[in-house]
C-alpha positions as CSV (number, residue, x, y, z in Angstrom):
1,X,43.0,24.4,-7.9
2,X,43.2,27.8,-7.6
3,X,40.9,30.9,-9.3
4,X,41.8,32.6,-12.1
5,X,43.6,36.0,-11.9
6,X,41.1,38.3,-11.5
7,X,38.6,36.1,-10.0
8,X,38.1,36.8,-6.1
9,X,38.0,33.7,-3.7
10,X,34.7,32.2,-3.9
11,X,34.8,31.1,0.3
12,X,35.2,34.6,0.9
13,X,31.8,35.2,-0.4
14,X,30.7,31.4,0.8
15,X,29.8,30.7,-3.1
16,X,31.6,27.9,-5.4
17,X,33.4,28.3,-8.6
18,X,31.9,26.3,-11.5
19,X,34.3,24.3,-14.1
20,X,32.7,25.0,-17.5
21,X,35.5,22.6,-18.9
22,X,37.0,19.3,-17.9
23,X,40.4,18.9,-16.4
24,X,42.8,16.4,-16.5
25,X,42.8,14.7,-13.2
26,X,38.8,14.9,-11.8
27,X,37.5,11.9,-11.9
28,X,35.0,13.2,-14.6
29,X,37.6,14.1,-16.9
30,X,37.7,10.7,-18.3
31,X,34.1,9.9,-18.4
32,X,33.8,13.3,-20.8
33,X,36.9,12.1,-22.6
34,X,35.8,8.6,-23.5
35,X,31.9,10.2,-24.3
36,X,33.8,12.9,-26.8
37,X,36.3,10.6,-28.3
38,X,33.1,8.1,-28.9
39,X,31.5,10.9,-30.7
40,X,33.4,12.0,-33.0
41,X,34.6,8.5,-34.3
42,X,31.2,7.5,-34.2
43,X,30.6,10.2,-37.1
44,X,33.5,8.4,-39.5
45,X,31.0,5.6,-40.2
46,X,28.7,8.2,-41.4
47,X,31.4,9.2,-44.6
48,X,30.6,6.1,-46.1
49,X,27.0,4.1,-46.3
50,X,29.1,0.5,-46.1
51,X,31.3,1.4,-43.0
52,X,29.9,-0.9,-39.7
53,X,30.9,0.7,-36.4
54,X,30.8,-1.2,-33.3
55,X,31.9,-0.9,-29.7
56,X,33.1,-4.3,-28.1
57,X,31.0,-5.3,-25.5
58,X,33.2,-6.3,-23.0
59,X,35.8,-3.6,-23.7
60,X,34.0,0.1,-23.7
61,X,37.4,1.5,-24.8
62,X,37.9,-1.2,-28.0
63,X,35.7,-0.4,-31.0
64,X,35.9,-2.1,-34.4
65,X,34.5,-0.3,-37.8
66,X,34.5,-2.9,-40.5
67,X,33.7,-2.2,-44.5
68,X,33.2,-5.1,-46.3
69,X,36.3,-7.1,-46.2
70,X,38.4,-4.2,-44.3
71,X,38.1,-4.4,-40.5
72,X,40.0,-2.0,-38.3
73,X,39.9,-2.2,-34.2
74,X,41.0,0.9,-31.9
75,X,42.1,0.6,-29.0
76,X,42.1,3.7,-26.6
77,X,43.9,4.1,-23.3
78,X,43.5,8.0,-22.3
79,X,44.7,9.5,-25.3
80,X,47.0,6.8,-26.2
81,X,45.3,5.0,-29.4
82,X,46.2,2.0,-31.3
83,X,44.5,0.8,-34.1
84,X,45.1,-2.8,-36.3
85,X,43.7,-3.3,-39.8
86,X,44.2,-5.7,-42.9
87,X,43.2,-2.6,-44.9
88,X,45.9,0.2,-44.4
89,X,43.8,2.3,-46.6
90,X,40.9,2.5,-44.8
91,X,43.3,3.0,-41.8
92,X,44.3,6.1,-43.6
93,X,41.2,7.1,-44.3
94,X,40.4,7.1,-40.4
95,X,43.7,9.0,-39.7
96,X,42.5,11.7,-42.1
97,X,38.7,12.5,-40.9
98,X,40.4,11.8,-36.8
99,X,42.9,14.9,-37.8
100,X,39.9,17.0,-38.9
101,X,39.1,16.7,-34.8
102,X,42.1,16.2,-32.7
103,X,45.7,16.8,-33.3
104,X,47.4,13.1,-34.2
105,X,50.9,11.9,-34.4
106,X,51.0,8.4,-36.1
107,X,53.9,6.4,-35.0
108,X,53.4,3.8,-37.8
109,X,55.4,0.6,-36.1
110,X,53.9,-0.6,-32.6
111,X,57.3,-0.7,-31.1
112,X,56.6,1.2,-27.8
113,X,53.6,1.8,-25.6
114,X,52.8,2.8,-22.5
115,X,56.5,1.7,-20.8
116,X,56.3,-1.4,-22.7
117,X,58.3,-2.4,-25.7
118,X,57.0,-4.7,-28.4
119,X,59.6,-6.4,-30.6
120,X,58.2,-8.7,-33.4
121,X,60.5,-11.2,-34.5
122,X,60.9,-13.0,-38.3
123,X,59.2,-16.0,-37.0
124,X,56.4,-14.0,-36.4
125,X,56.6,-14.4,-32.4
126,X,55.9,-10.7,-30.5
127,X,58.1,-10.0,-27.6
128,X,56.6,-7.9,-24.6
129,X,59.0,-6.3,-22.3
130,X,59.9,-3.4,-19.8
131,X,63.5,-3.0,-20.4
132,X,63.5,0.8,-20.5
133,X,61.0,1.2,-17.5
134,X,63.3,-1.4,-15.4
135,X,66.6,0.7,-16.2
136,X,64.7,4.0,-15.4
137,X,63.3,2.3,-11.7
138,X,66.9,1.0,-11.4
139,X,68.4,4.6,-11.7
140,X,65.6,6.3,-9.8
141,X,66.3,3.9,-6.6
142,X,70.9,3.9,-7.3
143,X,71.0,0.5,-8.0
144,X,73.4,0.7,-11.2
145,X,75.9,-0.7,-9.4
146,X,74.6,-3.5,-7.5
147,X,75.3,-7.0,-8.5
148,X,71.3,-8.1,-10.0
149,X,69.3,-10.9,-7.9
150,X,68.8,-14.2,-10.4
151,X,66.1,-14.7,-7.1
152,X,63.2,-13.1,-6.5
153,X,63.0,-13.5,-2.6
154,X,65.6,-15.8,0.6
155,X,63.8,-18.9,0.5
156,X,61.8,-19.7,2.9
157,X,60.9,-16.2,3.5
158,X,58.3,-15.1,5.9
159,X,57.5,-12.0,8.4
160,X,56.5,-12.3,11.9
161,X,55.1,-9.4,14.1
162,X,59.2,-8.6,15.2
163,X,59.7,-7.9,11.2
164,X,57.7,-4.7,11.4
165,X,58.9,-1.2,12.9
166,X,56.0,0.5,14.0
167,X,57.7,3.9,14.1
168,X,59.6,3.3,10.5
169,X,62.1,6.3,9.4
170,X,59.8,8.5,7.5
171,X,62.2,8.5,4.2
172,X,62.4,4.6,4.9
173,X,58.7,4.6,4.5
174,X,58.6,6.1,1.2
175,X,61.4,4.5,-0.1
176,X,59.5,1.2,0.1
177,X,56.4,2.1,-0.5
178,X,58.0,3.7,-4.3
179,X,59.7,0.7,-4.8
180,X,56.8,-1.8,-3.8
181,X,54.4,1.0,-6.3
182,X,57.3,0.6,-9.1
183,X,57.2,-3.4,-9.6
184,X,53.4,-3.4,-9.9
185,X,53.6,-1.8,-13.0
186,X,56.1,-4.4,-13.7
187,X,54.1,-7.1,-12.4
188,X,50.8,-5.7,-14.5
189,X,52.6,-6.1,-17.6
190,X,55.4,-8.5,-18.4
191,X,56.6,-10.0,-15.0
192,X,53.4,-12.3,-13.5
193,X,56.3,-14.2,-11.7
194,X,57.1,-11.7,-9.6
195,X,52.9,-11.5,-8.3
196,X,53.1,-13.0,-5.2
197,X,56.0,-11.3,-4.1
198,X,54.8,-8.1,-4.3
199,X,51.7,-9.1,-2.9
200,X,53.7,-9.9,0.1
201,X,55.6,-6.6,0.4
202,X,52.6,-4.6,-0.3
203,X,50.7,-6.3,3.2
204,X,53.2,-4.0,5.0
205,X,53.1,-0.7,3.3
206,X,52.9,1.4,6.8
207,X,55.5,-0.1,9.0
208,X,58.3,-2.2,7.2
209,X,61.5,-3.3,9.1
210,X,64.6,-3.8,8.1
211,X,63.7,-7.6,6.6
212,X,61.0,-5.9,4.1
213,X,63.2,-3.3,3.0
214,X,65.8,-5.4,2.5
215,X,63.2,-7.9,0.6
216,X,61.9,-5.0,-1.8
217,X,65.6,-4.0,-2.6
218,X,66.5,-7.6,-3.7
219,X,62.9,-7.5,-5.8
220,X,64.2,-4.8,-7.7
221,X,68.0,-6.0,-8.1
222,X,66.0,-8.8,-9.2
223,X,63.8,-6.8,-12.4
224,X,67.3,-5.9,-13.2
225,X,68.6,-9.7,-13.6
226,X,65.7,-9.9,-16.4
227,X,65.6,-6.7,-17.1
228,X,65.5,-8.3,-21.2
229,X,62.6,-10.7,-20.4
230,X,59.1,-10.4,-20.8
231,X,56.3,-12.5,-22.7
232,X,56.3,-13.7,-25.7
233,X,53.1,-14.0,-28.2
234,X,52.7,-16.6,-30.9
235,X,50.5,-16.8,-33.2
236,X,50.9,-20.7,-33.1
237,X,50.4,-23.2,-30.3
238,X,53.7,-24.3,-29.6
239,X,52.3,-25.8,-26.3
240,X,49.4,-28.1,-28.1
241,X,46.5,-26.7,-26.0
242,X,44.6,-25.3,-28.7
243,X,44.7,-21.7,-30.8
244,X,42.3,-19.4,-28.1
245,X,42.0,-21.7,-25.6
246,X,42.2,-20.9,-22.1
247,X,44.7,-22.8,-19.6
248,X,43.8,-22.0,-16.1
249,X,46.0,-23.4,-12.8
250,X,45.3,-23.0,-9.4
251,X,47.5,-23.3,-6.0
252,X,47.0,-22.3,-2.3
253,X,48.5,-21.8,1.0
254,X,47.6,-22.9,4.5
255,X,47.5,-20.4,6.8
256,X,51.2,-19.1,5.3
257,X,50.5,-15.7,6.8
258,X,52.4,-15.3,10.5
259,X,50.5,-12.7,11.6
260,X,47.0,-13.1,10.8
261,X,47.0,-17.1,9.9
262,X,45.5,-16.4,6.9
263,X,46.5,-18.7,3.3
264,X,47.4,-17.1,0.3
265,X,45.8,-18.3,-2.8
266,X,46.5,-17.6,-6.3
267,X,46.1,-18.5,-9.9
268,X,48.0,-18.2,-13.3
């Protein structure tokens, strides 16, 4: 940051410059944010004596107004909002009195958000996936042209001490350390099978050899092999366990690491 024109350097005076304002970035910023957003929807269930406002409990940035029979939720991520109702009109209503605040575009259809792509079929099934952020890592990295990995890693594979280059190429370096960075996202969203591989390739973030890079390259010719994938959502139970119910399954190494001895555990 630097002073505004016409405002002298403060260290030349050995005096600091105070923001008046929040700015996107400080780690502030979104504490103010989230307080001001809070506010002001906090003040749309006073425009009506019958409107309930709430704010989940274990979700600060999910808040439900209900009125009557009408519920709506918002969600919030930065100033990214989505809302779902069974009452459109009291979602317009909301829409109205948040425009009297903020300036708000209303994309109607949840087809896109936050690099993911939401497709809702007939059946009534919801397809998450990443196509446009995989093509967009693809390009970013030249990989258009290379053949796509149906594998995620050489079987078998492991790293031993010889594996990593202490004095790695600098542009090497980054290289993996943006492509390792890139399949999180992936990973966060709509590829949990591809977890434990980048957990692997991020151990070595400082000094990978040639076997790492070569590994991350093959993870992301990989992303490209299913670059249509992602999860699907039903609103069924197709797999008998029970609408809401939690399936839990646990696995663990033993002492997988070559380096360290340590095991790798994990769950899904």
């Amino acid at each position: 940051m630097r002073p505004p024109k016409g405002v002298k350097d403060p260290k030349d005076r050995g005096r600091l410059l105070r923001v008046l304002r929040s700015l996107y970035g400080l780690k502030i910023s979104a504490k103010n944010w989230h307080r001001t957003f809070v506010q002001k929807i906090k003040a749309f269930a006073g425009t009506a004596v019958d409107i309930e406002f709430v704010i989940v409990t274990s979700d600060e940035c999910m808040f439900r107004f209900t009125k009557g029979n009408s519920v709506l939720i918002i969600l919030i991520v930065v100033d990214d909002v989505l809302s779902a109702t069974n009452d459109n009109e009291f979602r317009r209503a909301f829409l109205d009195f948040l425009r009297t605040e903020f300036v708000v575009t209303d994309d109607k259809c949840f087809n896109f958000f936050l690099g993911v792509g939401w497709d809702k079929k007939p059946d009534g099934y919801i397809i998450a996936t990443q196509t446009a952020y995989i093509d967009r890592v693809i390009e970013r990295f030249n990989l258009k042209d290379h053949k796509p990995s149906c594998t995620l890693m050489e079987s078998n594979f492991s790293v031993d001490k010889s594996d990593l280059d202490e004095n790695c190429d600098p542009k090497q370096l980054a290289w993996y350390q943006a492509a390792v960075g890139c399949t999180m996202y992936g990973m966060i969203w709509t590829k949990p099978e591809i977890v434990y591989h980048v957990n692997v390739l991020a151990r070595y973030m400082t000094k990978p050899g040639p076997k790492l890079l070569k590994a991350a390259k093959k993870l992301l010719l990989y992303l490209k092999y299913t670059r249509l994938l992602g999860i699907r959502f039903s609103r069924d139970d197709p797999k008998g366990h029970g609408i809401n119910t939690l399936s839990c399954y646990v696995d663990s190494s033993d002492g997988d690491d070559r380096i360290t001895r340590r095991s790798t555990g994990g769950y899904a």
